[in-house]
N, C-alpha and C positions, 0 to 999 in steps of 0.2 A: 166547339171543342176541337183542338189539334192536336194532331197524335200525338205530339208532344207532352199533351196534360193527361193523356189518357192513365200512366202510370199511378196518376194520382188521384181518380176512378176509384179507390181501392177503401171499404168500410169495415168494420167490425159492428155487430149488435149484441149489448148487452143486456140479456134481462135478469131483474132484480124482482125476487120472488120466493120467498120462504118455499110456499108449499108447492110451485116449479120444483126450486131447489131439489125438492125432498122427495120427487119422481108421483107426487097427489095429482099434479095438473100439468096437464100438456101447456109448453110454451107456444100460446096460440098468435101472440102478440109481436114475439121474436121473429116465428116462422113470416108472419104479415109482411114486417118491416123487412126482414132478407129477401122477401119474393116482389116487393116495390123496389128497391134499392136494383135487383138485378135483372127486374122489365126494364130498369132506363139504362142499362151500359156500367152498374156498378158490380165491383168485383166485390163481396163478401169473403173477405181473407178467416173470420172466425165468428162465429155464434157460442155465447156463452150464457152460463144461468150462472147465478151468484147468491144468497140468502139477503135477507133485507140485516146486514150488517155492514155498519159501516166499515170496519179495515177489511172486509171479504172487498167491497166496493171500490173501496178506493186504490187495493191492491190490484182487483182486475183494470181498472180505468189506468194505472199506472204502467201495467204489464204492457195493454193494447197502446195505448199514446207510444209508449218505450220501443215497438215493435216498427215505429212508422208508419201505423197506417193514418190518415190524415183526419180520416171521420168517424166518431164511436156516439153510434144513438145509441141510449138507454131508454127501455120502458119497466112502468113497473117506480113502486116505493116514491112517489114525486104528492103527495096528500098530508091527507091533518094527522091519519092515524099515526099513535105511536112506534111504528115499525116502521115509518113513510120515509127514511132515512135516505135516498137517493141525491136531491138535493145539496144536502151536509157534505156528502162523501165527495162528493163534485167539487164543490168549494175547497173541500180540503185537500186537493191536489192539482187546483185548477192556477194557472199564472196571472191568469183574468178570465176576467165575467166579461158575457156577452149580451150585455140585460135586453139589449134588443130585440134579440131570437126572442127569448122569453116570454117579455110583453105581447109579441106579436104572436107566439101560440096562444095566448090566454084569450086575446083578443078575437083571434078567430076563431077558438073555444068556445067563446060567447057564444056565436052565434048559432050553436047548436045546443049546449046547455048551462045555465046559470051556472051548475057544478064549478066550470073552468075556473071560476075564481077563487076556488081554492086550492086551486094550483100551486105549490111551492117550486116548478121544475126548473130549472136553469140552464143556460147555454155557459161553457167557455173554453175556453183554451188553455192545451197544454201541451207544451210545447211546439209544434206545427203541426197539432191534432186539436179538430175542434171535437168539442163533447154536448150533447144534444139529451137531454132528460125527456122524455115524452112519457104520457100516460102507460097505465098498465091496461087499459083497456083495449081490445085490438080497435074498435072504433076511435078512440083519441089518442091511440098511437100511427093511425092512417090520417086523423086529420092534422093533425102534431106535423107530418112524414111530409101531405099536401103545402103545407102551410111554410115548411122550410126551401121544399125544393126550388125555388125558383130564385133563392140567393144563397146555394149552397156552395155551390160550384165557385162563385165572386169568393165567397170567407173563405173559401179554400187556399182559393189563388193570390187572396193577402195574407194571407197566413204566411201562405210558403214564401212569401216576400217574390210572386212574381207579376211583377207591375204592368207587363206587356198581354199579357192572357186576363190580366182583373181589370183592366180597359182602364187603369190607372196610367198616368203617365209617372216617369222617374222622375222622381224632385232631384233641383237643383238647384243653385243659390241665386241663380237670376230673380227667380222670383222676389226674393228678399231685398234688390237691388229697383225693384218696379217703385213708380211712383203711383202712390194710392190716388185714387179718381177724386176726382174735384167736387164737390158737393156746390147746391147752391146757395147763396147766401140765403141764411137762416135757416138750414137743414143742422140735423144734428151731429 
């Protein structure tokens, strides 16, 4: 990381939680993922609780993307039950889905308990803020946490459109100008 990018080091954690909300239960989940996020060098610009409603959600998810900061996990509300509305709320403020985040918590879910496949959580983007659904459980919102960290930093830095830090290079029409490689006779 060059100091450069460090500015962009910078998260929000949203949890999504009726009886959170409603001061019944410590956000144990929240506090997890803001004390992971800021053991590695991330700034925690807000932590916030929100009720498992969707326009509570997706007005918070809108406010935090609006504010610039560039990463908003959510735990909490990502299940079968009917209040499990996290997901939905995502979607409906999201510019795109990042189904691959997704697949890949579920999958590494697996490996701790069948549960994860009933996982509805989603990864996507809005605006040059990606958004991250993870369980409500502090356990599958640590493994959720484990599971993204090692290509968060990359989505970030395509996000922001910067191609020299996501070890991207900048396209240019050369390429489009190459001649495709020769195949050999009777290849497809």
């Amino acid at each position: 990381m060059t100091a450069e990018m460090a500015w962009q080091r910078r998260a929000a954690v949203l949890t999504v939680s009726d009886r959170s909300a409603a001061g019944e239960r410590e956000d144990v989940s929240g506090a997890l993922l803001a004390g992971l996020l800021e053991q590695r060098g991330w700034v925690v610009s807000e932590r916030r609780v929100v009720p498992d409603e969707p326009a509570a959600i997706a007005a918070a998810l809108t406010e935090l993307a609006g504010s610039g900061v560039p990463l908003v996990l959510t735990t909490g509300g990502t299940g079968l039950s009917p209040r499990d509305v996290t997901p939905d709320a995502t979607r409906s403020v999201a510019d795109r889905e990042v189904p691959g985040i997704a697949e890949a918590l579920r999958a590494a879910g697996m490996g701790e308990t069948p549960h994860a496949m009933l996982s509805r959580a989603t990864a996507a983007v809005r605006g040059r803020t990606l958004i991250v659904n993870l369980p409500g459980s502090p356990r599958g919102a640590e493994s959720g946490f484990r599971t993204l960290e090692p290509v968060v930093d990359h989505a970030i830095g395509l996000i922001a459109g910067d191609a020299i830090e996501s070890g991207h290079r900048v396209a240019d029409d050369s390429a489009a100008r190459r001649e495709p490689p020769h195949r050999a006779a009777g290849s497809p």
